[in-house]
Structure formats: C-alpha cells, structure tokens
KOLZABA-849370 format. One line per field, with one value per residue (C-alpha): residue number from 0; x, y, z. Coordinates in Angstrom, 3 decimals, padded with zeros to 6 digits. Layout:
residues N
resi = c(NUM | ...)
x = c(X | ...)
y = c(Y | ...)
z = c(Z | ...)
end
This chain:
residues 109
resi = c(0 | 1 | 2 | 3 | 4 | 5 | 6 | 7 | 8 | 9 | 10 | 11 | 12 | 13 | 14 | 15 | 16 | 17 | 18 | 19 | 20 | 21 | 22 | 23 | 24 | 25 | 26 | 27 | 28 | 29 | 30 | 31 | 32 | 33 | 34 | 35 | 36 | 37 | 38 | 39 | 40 | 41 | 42 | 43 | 44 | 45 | 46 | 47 | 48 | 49 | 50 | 51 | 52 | 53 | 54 | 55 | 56 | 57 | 58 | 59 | 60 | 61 | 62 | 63 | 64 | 65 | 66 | 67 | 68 | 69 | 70 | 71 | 72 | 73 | 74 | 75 | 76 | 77 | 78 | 79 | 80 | 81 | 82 | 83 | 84 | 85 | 86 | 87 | 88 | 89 | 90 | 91 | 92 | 93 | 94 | 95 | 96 | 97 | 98 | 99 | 100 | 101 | 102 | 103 | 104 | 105 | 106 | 107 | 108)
x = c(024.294 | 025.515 | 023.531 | 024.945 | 027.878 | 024.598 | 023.770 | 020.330 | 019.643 | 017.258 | 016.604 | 018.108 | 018.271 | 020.363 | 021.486 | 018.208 | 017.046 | 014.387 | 013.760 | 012.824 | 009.180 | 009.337 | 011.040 | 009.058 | 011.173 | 009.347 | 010.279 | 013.693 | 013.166 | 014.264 | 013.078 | 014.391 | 012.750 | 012.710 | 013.421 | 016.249 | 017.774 | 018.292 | 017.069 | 015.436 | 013.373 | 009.947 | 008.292 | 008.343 | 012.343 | 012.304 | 009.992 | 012.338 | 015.800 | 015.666 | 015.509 | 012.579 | 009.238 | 008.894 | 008.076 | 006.235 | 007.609 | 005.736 | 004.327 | 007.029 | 009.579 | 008.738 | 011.451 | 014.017 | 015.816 | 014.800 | 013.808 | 016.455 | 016.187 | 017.714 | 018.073 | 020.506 | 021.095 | 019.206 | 017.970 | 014.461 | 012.566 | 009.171 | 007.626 | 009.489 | 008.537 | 005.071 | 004.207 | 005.243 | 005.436 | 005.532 | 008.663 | 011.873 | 012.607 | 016.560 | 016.572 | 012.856 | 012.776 | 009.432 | 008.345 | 005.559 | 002.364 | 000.826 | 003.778 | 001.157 | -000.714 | 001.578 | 002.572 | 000.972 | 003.355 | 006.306 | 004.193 | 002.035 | -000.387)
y = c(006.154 | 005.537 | 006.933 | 006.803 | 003.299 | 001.978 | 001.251 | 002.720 | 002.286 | 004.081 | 007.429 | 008.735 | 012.825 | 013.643 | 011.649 | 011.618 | 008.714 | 011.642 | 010.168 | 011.588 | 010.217 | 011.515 | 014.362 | 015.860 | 016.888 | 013.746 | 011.438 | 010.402 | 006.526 | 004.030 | 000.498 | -002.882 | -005.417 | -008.447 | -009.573 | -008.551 | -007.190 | -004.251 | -000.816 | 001.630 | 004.788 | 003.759 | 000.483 | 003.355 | 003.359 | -000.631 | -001.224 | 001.268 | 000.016 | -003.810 | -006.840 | -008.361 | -007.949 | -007.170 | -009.121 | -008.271 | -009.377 | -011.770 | -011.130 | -013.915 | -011.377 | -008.321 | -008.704 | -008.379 | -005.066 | -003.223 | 000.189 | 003.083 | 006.330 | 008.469 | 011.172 | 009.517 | 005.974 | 004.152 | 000.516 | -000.539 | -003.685 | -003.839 | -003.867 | -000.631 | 000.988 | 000.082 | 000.105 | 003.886 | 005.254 | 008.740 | 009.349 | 007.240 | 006.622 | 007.574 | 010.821 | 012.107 | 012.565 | 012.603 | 010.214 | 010.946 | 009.724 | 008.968 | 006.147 | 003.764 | 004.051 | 002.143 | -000.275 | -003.517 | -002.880 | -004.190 | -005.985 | -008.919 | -007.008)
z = c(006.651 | 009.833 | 013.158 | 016.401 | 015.159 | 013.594 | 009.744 | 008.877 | 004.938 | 003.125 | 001.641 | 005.095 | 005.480 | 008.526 | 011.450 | 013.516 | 010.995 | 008.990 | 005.507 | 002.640 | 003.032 | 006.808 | 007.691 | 010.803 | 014.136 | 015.619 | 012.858 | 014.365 | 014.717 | 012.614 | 012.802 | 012.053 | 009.705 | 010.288 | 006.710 | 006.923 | 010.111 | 008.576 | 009.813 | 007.669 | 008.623 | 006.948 | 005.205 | 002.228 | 002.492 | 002.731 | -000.016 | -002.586 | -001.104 | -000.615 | -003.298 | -000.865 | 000.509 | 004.395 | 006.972 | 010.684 | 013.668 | 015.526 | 018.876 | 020.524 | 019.615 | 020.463 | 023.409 | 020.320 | 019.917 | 016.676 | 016.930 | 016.995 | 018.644 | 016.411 | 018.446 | 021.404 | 019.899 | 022.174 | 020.528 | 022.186 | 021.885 | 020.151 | 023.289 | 024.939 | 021.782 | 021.269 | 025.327 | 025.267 | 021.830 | 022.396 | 023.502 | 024.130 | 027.504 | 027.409 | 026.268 | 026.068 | 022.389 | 021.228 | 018.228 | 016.211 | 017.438 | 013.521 | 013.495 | 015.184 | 012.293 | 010.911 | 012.954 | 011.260 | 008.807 | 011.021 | 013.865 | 013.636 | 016.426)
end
C-alpha cells in the first residue's frame, strides 16, 4: 500500500501505516529495515512478508531516514525518532509510547 507517495508492505490496514498486529490510534508509524529498505509497520509484518531475516540499524546510521509518520508523511531519522518518540515533530501525531519496547528489534541500541 502506498502512504503519503511511499510503499509500506505488510499486513497494512488504512493509510496511517495501522497493521493488523497494531491497530491503535497511536500506531501510525511505519519503519524501515534495514534488510531491506523496505518499510513495514511492525518486525511482526516483516517477519510474515519478506523471504529474509531482519536486520538493526547500527548506531553510525541512525542519521539515515527510516521511520514514516503515517499520519502527515513526514520520513525521520532514527535519531529524530528515538530522541522524541512520542510524537512526530511535523504534525504532532502522537506514536505509541509501548513502540520503545521494541526498539532492539530495528536498532542496535
């Protein structure tokens, strides 16, 4: 599905990047793996859509783009994103706070 011109794969719901594993009015980022430089809404989405394990970002890299608001199409870098994680810093949306939970998932912390 496409979300605001960009490609998010996935089990994706509607076009604030909500999955069918996360579907909460804060769920509405979607984040890019480094795999594959593909985004998806969740490692749960990743792990049932691509032919290949994930891999975290390393901390050198974390001035990359790869996480989409999916509310106003705003691409941060890891760092925006994990400096201020509540909320993105375009358009206010709030993001869940239980993401950080997973964050080791995607980033080598």
């Amino acid at each position: 599905m496409f979300i605001h011109g960009v490609k998010v794969n996935g089990a994706v719901l509607d076009q604030q990047t909500r999955c069918l594993h996360y579907q909460k009015d804060v769920d509405i980022i979607a984040i890019k793996f480094k795999c594959c430089q593909t985004y998806y809404p969740c490692y749960q989405c990743h792990q049932e859509h691509a032919d290949h394990p994930a891999k975290q970002w390393e901390k050198e890299q974390f001035d990359g783009k790869a996480i989409l608001c999916g509310s106003c199409g705003t691409e941060l870098t890891i760092h925006e994103y994990l400096t201020n994680n509540s909320s993105c810093p375009d358009c206010k949306g709030s993001f869940n706070p239980g993401c950080k939970n997973h964050a080791h998932l995607y980033f080598k912390m």
